[in-house]
PQR file with spaces between the fields and no chain letter, atoms N, CA, C, O and H, PARSE charges and radii, in Angstrom:
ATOM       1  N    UNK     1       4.392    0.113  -24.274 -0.4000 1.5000
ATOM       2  CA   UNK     1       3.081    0.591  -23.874 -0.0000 2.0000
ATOM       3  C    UNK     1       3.236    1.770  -22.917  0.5500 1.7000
ATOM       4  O    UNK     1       4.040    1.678  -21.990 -0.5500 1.4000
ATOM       5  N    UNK     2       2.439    2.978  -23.109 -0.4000 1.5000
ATOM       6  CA   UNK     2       2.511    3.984  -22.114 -0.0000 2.0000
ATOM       7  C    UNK     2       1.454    3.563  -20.999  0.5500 1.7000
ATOM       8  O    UNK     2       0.508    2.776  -20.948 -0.5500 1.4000
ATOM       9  H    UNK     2       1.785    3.053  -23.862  0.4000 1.0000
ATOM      10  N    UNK     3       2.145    4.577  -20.019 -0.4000 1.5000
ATOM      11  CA   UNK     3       0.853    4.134  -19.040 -0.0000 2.0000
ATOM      12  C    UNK     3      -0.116    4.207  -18.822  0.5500 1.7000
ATOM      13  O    UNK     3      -0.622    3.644  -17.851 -0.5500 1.4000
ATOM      14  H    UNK     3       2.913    5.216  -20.061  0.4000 1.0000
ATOM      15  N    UNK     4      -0.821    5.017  -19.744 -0.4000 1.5000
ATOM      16  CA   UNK     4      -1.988    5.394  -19.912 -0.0000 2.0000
ATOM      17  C    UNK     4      -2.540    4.221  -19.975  0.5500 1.7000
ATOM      18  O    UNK     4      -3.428    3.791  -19.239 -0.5500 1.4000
ATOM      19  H    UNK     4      -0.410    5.473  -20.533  0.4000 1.0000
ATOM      20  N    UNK     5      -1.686    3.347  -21.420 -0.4000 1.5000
ATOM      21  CA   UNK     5      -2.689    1.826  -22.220 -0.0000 2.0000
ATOM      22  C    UNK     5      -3.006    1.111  -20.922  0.5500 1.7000
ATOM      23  O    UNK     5      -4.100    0.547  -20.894 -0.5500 1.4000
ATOM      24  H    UNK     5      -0.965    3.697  -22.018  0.4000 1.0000
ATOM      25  N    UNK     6      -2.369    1.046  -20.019 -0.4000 1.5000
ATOM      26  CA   UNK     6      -2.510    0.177  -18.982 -0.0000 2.0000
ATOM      27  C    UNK     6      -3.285    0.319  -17.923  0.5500 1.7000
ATOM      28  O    UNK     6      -3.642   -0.445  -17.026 -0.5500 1.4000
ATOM      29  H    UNK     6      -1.480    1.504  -20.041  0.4000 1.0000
ATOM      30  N    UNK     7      -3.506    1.532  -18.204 -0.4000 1.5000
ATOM      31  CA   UNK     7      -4.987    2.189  -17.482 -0.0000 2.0000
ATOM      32  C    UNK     7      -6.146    1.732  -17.781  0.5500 1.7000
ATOM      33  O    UNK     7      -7.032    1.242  -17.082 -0.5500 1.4000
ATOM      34  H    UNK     7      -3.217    2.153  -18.933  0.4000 1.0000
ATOM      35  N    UNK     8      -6.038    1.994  -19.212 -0.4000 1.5000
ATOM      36  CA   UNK     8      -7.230    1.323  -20.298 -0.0000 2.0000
ATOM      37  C    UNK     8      -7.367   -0.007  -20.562  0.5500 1.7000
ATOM      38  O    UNK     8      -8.461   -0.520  -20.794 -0.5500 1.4000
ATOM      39  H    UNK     8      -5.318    2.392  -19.780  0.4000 1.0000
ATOM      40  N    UNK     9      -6.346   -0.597  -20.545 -0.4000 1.5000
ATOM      41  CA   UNK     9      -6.140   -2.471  -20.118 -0.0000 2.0000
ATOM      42  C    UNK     9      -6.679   -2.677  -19.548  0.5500 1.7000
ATOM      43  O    UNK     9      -7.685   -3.335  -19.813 -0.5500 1.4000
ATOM      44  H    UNK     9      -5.456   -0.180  -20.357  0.4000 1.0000
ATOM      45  N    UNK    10      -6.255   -2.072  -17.844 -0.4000 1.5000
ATOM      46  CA   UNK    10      -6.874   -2.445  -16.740 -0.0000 2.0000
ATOM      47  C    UNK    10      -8.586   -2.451  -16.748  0.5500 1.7000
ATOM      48  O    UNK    10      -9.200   -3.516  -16.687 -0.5500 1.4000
ATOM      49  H    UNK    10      -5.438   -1.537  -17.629  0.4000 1.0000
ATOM      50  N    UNK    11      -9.274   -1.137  -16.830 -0.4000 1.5000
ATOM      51  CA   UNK    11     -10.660   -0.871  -17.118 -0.0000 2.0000
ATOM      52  C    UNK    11     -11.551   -1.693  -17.821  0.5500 1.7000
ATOM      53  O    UNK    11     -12.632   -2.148  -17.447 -0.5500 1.4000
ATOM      54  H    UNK    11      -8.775   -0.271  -16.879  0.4000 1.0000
ATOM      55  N    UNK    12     -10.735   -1.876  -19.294 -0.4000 1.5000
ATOM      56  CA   UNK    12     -11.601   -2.722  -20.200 -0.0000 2.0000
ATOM      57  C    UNK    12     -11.476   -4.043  -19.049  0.5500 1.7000
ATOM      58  O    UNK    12     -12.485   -4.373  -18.426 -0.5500 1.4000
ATOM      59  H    UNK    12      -9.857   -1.507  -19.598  0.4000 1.0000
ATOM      60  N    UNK    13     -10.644   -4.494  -18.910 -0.4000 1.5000
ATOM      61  CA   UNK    13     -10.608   -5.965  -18.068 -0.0000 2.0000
ATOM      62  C    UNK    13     -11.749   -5.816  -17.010  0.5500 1.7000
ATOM      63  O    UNK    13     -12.415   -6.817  -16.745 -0.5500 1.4000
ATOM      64  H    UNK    13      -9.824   -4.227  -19.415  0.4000 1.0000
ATOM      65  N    UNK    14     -11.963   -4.864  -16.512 -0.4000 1.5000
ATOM      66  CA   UNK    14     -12.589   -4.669  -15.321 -0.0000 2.0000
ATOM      67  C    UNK    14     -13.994   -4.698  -15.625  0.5500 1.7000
ATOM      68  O    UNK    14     -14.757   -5.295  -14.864 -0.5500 1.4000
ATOM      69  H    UNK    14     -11.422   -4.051  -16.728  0.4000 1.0000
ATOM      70  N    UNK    15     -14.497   -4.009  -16.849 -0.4000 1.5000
ATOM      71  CA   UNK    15     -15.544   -4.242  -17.527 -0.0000 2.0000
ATOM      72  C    UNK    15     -15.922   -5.692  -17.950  0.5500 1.7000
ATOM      73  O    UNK    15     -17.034   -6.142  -17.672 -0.5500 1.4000
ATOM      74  H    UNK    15     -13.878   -3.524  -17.467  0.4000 1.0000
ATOM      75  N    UNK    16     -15.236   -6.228  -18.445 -0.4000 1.5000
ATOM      76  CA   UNK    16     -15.381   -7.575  -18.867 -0.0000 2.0000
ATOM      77  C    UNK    16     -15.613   -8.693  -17.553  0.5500 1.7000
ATOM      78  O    UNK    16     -16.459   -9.587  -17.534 -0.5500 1.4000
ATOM      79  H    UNK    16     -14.333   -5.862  -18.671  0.4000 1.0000
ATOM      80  N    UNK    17     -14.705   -8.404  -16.567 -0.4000 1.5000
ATOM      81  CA   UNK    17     -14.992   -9.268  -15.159 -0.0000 2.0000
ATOM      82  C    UNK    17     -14.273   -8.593  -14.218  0.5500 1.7000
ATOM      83  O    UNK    17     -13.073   -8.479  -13.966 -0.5500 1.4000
ATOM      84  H    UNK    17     -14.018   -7.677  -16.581  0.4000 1.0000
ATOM      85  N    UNK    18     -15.769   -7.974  -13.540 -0.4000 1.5000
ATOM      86  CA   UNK    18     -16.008   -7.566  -12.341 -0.0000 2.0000
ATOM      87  C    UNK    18     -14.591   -7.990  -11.217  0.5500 1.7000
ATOM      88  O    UNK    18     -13.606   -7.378  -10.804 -0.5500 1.4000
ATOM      89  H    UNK    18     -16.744   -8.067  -13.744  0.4000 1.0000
ATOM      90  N    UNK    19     -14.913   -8.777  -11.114 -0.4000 1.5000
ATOM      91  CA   UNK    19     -13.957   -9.664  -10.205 -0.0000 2.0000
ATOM      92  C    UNK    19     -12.271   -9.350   -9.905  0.5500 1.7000
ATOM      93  O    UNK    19     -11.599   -9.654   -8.919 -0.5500 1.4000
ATOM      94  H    UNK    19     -15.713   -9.274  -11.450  0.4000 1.0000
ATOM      95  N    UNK    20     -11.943   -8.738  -10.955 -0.4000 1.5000
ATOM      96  CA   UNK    20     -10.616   -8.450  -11.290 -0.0000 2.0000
ATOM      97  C    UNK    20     -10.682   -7.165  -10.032  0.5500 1.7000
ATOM      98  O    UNK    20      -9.687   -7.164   -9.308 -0.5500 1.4000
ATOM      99  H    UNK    20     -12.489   -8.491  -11.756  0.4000 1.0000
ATOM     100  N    UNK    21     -11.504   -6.335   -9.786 -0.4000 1.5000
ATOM     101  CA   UNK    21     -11.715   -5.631   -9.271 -0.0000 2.0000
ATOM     102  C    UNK    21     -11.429   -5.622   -7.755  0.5500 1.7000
ATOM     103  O    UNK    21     -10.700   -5.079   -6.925 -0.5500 1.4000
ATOM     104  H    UNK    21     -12.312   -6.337  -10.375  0.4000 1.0000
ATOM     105  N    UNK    22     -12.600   -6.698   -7.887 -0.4000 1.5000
ATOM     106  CA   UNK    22     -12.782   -7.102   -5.501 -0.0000 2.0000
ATOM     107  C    UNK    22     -10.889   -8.341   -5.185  0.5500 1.7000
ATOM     108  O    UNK    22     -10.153   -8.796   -4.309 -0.5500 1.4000
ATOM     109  H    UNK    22     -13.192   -7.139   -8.561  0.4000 1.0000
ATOM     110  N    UNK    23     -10.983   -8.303   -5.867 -0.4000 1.5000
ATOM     111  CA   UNK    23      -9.138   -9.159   -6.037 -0.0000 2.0000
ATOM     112  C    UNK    23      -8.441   -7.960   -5.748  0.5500 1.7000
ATOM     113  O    UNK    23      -8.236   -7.672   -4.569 -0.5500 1.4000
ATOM     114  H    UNK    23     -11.581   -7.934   -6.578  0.4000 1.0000
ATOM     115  N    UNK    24      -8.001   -7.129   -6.774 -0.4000 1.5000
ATOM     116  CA   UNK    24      -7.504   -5.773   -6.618 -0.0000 2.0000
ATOM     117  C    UNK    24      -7.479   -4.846   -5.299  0.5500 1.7000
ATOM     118  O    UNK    24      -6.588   -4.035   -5.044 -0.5500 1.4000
ATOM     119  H    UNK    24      -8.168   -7.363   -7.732  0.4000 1.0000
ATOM     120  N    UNK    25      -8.795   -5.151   -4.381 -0.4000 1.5000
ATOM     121  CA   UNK    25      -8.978   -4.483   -3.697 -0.0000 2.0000
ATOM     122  C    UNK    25      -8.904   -5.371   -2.108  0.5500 1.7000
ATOM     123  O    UNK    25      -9.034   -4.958   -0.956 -0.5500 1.4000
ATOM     124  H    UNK    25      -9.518   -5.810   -4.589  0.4000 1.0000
ATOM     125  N    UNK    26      -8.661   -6.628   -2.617 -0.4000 1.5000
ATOM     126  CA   UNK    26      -8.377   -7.200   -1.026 -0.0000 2.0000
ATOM     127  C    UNK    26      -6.746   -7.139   -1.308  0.5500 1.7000
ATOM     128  O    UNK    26      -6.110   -6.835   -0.298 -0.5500 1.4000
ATOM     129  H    UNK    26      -8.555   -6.964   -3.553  0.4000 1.0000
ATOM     130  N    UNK    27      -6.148   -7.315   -2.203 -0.4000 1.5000
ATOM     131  CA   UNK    27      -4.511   -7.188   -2.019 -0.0000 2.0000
ATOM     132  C    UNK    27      -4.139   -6.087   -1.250  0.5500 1.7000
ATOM     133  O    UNK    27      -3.289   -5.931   -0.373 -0.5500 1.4000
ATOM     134  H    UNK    27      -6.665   -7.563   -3.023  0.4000 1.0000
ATOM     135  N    UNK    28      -5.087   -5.248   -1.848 -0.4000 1.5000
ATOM     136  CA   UNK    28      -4.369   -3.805   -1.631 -0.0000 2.0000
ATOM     137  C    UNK    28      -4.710   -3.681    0.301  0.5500 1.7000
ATOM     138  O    UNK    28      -3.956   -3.299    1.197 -0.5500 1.4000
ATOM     139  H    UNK    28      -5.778   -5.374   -2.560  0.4000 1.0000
ATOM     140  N    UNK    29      -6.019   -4.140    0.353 -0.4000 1.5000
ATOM     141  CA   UNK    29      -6.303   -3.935    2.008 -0.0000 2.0000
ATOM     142  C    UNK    29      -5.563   -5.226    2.857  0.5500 1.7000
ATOM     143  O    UNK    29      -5.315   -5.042    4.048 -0.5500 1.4000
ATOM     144  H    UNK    29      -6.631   -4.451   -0.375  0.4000 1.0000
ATOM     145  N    UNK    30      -5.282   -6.284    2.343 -0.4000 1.5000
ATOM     146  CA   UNK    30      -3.866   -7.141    2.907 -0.0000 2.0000
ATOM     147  C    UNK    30      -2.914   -6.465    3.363  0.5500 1.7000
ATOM     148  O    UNK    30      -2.585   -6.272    4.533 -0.5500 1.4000
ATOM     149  H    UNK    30      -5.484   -6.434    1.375  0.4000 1.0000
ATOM     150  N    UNK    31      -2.331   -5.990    2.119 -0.4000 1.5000
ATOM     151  CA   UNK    31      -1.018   -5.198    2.189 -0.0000 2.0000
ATOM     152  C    UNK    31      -1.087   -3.524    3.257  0.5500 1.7000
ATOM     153  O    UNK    31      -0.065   -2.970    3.663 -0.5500 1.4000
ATOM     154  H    UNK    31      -2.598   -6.147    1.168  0.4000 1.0000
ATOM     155  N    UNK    32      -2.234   -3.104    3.467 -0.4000 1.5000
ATOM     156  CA   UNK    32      -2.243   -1.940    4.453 -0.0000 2.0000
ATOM     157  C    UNK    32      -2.396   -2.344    5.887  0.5500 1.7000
ATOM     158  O    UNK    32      -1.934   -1.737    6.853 -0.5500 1.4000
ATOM     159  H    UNK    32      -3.064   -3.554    3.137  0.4000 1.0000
ATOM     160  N    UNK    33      -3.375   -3.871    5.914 -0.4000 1.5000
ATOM     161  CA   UNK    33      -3.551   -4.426    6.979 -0.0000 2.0000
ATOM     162  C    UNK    33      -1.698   -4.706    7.742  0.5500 1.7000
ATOM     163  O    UNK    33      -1.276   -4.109    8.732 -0.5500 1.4000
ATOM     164  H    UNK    33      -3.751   -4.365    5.130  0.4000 1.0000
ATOM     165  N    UNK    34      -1.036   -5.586    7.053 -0.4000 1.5000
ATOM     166  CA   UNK    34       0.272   -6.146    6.839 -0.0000 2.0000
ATOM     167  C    UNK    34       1.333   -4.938    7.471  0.5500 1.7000
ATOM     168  O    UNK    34       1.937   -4.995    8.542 -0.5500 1.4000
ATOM     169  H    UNK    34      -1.379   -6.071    6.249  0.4000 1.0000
ATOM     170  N    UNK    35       1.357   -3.758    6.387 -0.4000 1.5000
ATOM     171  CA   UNK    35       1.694   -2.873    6.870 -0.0000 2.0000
ATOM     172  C    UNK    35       2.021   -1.972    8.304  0.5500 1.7000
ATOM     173  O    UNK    35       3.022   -1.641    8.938 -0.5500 1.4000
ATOM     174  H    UNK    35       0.866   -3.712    5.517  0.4000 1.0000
ATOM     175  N    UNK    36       0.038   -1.731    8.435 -0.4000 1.5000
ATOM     176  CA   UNK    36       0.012   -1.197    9.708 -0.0000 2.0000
ATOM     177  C    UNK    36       0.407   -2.222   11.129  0.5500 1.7000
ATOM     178  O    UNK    36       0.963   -1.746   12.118 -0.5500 1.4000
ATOM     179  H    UNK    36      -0.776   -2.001    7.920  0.4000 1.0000
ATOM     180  N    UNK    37       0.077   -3.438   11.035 -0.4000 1.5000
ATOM     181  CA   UNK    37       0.474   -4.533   12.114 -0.0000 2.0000
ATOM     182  C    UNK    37       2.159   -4.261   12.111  0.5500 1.7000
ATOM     183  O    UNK    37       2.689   -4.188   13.219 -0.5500 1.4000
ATOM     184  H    UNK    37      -0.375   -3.824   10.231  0.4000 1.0000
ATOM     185  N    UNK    38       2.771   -4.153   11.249 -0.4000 1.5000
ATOM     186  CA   UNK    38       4.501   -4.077   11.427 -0.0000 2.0000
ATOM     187  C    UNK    38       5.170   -2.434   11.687  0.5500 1.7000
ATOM     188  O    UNK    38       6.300   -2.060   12.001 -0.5500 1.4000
ATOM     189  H    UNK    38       2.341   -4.212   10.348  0.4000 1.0000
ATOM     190  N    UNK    39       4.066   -1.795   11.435 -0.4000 1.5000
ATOM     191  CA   UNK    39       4.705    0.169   12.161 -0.0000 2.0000
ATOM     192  C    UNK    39       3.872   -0.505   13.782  0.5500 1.7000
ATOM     193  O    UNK    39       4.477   -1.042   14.710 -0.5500 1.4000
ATOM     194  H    UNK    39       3.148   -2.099   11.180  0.4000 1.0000
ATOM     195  N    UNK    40       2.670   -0.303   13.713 -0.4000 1.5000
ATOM     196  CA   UNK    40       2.497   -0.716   15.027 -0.0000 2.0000
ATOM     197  C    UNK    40       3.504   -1.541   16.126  0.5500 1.7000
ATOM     198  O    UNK    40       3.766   -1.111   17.249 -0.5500 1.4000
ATOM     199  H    UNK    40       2.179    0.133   12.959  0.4000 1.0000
ATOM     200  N    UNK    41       4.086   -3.014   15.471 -0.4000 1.5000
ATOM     201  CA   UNK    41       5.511   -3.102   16.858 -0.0000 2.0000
ATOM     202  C    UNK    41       6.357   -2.695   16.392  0.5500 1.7000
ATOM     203  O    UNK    41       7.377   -3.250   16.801 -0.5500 1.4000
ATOM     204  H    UNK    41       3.873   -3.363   14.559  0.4000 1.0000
ATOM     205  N    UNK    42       6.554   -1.887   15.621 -0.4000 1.5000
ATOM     206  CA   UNK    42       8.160   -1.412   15.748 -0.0000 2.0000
ATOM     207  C    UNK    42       7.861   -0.108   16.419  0.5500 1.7000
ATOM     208  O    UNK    42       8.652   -0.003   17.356 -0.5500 1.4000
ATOM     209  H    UNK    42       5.726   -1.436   15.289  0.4000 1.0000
ATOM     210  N    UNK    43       7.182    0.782   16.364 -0.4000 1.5000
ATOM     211  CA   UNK    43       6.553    1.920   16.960 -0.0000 2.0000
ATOM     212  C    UNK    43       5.630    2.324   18.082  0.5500 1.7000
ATOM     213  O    UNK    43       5.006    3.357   18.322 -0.5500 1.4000
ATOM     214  H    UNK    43       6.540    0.696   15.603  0.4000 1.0000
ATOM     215  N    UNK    44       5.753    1.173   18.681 -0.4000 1.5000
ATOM     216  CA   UNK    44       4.364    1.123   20.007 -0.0000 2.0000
ATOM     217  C    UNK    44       5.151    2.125   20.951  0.5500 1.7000
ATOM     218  O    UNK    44       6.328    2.461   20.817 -0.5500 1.4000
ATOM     219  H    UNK    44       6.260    0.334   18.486  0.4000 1.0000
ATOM     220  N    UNK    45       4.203    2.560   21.999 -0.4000 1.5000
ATOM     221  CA   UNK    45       4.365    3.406   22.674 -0.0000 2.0000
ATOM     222  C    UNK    45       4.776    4.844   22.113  0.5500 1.7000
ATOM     223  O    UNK    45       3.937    5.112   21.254 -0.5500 1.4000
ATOM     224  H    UNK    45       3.247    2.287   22.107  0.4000 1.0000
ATOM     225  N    UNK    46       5.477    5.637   22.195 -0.4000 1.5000
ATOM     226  CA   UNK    46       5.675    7.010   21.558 -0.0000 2.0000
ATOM     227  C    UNK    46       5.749    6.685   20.360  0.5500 1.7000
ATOM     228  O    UNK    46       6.862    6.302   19.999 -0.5500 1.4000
ATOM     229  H    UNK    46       6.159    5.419   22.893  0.4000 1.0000
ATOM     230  N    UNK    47       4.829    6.704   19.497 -0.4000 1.5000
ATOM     231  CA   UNK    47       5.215    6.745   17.858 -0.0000 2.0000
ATOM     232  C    UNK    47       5.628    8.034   17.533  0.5500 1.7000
ATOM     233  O    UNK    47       6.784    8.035   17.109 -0.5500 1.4000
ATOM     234  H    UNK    47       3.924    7.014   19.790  0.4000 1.0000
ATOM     235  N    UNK    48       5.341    8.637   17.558 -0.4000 1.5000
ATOM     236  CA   UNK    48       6.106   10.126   17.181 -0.0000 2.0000
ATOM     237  C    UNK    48       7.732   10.509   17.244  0.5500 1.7000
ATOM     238  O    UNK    48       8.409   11.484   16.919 -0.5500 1.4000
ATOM     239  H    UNK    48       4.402    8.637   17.903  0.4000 1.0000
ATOM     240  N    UNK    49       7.875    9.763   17.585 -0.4000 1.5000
ATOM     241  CA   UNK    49       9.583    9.983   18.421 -0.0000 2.0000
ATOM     242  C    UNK    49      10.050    8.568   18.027  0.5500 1.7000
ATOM     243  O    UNK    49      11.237    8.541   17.703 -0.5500 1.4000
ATOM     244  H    UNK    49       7.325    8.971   17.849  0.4000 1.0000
ATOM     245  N    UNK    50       9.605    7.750   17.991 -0.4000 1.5000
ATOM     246  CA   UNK    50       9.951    6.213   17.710 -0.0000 2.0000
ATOM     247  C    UNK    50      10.451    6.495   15.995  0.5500 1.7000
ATOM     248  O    UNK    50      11.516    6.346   15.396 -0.5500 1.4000
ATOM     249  H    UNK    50       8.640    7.772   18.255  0.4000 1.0000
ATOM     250  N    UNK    51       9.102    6.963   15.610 -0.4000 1.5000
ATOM     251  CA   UNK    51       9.079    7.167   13.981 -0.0000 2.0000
ATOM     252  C    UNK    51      10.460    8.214   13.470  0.5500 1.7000
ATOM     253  O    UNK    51      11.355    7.996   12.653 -0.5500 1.4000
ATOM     254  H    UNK    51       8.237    7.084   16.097  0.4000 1.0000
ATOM     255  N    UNK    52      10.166    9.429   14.358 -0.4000 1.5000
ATOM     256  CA   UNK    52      11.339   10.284   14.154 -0.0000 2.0000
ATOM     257  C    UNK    52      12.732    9.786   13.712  0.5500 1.7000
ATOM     258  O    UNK    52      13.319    9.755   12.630 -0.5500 1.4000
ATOM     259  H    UNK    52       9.439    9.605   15.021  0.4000 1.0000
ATOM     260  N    UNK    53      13.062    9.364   15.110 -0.4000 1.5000
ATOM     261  CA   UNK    53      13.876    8.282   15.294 -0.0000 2.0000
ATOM     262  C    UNK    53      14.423    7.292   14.051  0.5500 1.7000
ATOM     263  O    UNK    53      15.577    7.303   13.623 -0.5500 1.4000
ATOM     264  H    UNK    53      12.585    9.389   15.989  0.4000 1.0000
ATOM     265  N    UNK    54      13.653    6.685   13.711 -0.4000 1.5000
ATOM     266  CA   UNK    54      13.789    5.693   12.621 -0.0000 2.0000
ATOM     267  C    UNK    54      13.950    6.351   10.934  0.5500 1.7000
ATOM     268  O    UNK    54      14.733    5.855   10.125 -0.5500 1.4000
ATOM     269  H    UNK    54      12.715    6.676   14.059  0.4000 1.0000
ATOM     270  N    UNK    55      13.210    7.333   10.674 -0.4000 1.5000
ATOM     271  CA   UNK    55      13.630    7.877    9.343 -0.0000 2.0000
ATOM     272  C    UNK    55      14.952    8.772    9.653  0.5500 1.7000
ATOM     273  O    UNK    55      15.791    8.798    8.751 -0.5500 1.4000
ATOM     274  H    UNK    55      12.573    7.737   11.331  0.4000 1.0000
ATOM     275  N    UNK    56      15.214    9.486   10.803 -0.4000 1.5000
ATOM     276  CA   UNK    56      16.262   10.073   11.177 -0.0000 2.0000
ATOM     277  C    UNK    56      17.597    9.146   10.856  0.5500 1.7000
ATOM     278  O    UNK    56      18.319    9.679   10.013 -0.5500 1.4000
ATOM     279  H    UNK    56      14.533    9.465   11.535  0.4000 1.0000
ATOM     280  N    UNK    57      17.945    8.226   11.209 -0.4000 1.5000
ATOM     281  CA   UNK    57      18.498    6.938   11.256 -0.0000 2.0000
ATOM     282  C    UNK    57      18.859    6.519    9.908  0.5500 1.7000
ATOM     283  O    UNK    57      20.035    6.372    9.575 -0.5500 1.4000
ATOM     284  H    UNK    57      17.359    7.793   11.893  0.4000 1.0000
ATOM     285  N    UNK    58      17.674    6.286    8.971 -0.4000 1.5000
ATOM     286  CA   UNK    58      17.568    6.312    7.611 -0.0000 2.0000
ATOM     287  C    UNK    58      18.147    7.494    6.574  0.5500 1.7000
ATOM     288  O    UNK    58      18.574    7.271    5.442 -0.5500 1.4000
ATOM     289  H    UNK    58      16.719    6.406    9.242  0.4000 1.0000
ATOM     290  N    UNK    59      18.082    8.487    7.067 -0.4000 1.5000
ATOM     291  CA   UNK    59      18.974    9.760    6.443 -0.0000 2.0000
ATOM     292  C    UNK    59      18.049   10.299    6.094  0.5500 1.7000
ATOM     293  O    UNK    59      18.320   11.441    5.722 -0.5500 1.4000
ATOM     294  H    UNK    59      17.735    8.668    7.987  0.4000 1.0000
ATOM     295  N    UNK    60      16.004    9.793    5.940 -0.4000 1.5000
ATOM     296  CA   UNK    60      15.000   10.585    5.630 -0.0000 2.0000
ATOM     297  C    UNK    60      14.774   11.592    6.230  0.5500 1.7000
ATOM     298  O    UNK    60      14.282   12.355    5.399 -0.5500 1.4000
ATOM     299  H    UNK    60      15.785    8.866    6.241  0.4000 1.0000
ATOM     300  N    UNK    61      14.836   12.144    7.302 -0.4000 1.5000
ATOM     301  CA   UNK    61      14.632   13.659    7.510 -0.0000 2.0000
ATOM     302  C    UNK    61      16.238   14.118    8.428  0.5500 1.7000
ATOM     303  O    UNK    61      16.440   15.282    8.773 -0.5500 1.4000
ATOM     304  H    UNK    61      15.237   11.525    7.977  0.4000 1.0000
C-alpha cells in the first residue's frame, strides 16, 4: 500500500466514525503533554544552553 491509500483509509474511517478522530487527537495531545513535562526537567532553568548543551553532546549540532 502507498501512503497515500492510508491517507484515504484513514479518512474514509473517519467518515464512517467520527470517533476515530477525537482518539487520534487525545494521543497525539498525551504525547506533547508527556513530552513537554520531560524537556521541562531536564531543561529547567537556562533552557537555551541546557538544550545546546544536550544536542551538542548528541553530535546534533
Amino acid at each position: 500500500m502507498k501512503e497515500i491509500d492510508y491517507v484515504e483509509l484513514y479518512a474514509q474511517k473517519v467518515r464512517e466514525d467520527s470517533s476515530l478522530f477525537t482518539q487520534q487527537k487525545r494521543l497525539i495531545e498525551a504525547q506533547l503533554q508527556g513530552s513537554s513535562s520531560l524537556f521541562k526537567k531536564m531543561f529547567s532553568g537556562d533552557f537555551k544552553v541546557k538544550a545546546r548543551n544536550y544536542l551538542r553532546g548528541r553530535g546534533l549540532i
